[in-house]
C-alpha positions as CSV (number, residue, x, y, z in Angstrom):
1,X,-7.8,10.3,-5.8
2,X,-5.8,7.9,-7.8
3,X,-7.1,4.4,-8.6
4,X,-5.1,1.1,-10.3
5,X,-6.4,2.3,-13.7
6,X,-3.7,5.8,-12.6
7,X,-1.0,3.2,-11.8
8,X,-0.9,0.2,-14.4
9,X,-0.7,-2.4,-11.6
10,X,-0.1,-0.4,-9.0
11,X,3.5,-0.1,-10.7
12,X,4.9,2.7,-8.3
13,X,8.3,3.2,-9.6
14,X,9.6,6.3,-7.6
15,X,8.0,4.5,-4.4
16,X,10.3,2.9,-1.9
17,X,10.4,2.5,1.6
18,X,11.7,6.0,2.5
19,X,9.2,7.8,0.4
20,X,6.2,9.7,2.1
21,X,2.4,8.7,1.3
22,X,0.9,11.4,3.5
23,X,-0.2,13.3,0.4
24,X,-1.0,10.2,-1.6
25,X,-4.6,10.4,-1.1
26,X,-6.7,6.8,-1.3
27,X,-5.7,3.9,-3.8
28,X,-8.1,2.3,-5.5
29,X,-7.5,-1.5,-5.6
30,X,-10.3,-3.1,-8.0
31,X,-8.9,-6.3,-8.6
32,X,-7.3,-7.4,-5.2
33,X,-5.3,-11.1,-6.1
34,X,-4.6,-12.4,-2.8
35,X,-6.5,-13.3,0.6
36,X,-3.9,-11.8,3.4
37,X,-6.4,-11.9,6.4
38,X,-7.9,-16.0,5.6
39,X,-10.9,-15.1,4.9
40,X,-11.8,-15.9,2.0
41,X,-12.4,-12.6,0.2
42,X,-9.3,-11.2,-2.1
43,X,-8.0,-8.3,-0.5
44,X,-4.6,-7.8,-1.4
45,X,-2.0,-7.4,-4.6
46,X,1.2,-6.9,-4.9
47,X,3.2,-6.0,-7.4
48,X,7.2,-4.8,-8.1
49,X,8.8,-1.9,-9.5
50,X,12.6,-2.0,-10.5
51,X,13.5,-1.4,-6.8
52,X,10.8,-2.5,-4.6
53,X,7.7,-4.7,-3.9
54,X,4.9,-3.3,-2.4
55,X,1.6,-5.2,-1.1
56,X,-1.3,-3.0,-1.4
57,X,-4.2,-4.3,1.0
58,X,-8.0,-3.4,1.3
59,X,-8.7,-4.4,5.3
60,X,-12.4,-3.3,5.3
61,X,-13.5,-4.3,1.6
62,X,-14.6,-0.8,0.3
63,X,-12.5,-1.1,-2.5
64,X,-9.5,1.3,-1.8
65,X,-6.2,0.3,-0.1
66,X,-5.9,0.4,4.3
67,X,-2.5,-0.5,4.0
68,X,0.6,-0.9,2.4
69,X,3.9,-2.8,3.4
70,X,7.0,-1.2,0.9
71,X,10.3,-3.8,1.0
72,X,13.2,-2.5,-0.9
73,X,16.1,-4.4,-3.1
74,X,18.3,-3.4,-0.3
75,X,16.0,-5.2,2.8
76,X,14.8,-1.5,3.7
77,X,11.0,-1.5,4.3
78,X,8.3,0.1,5.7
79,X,4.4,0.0,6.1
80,X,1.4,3.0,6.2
81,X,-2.0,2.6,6.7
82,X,-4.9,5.1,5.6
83,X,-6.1,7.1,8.0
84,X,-9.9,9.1,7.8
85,X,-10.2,11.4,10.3
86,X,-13.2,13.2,11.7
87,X,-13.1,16.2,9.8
88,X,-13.6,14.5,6.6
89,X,-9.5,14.5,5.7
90,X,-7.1,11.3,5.0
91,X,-3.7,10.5,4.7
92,X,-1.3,7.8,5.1
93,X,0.3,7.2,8.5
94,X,3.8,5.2,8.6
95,X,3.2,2.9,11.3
96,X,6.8,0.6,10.8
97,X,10.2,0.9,9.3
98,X,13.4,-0.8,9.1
99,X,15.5,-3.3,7.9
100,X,15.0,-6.4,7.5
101,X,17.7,-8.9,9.0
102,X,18.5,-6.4,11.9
């Protein structure tokens, strides 16, 4: 599993929005920054790399990431969200790509 302390904040240099999470496993976010969903709880950071920004967000407030949102330099983005299935296995699911402007 990696967790924030793994990724000094959540720096992910070699991620960008054509990279694939599947394997990733869960993200630990321990000190979210930002309230994304209004209500009143921090549940989200983001942070940049050289290339990219990503927003890291913990829907449920179990402590580990649901969803991520990756935007490029270049516009490109795209967005996963952490899937548990029955059988006791995860992975990240890409549920939007693009660009943005088109």
């Amino acid at each position: 599993m990696v967790t924030s302390g793994d990724l000094p904040g959540l720096d992910l240099p070699n991620l960008d929005s054509h990279s694939e999470l599947g394997a990733l496993g869960a993200v630990e976010l321990a000190h979210p920054t930002q309230d994304i969903d209004g209500d009143g709880l921090p549940d989200t950071v983001t942070t940049n790399s050289d290339h990219a920004m990503h927003v890291w967000t913990d829907m449920d407030h179990d402590g580990y990431a649901d969803h991520v949102t990756v935007v490029d330099s270049g516009g490109d983005y795209s967005a996963w969200e952490f899937h548990h299935h029955p059988d006791g296995s995860s992975e990240w699911v890409r549920t939007d790509e693009g660009r943005l402007g088109k």
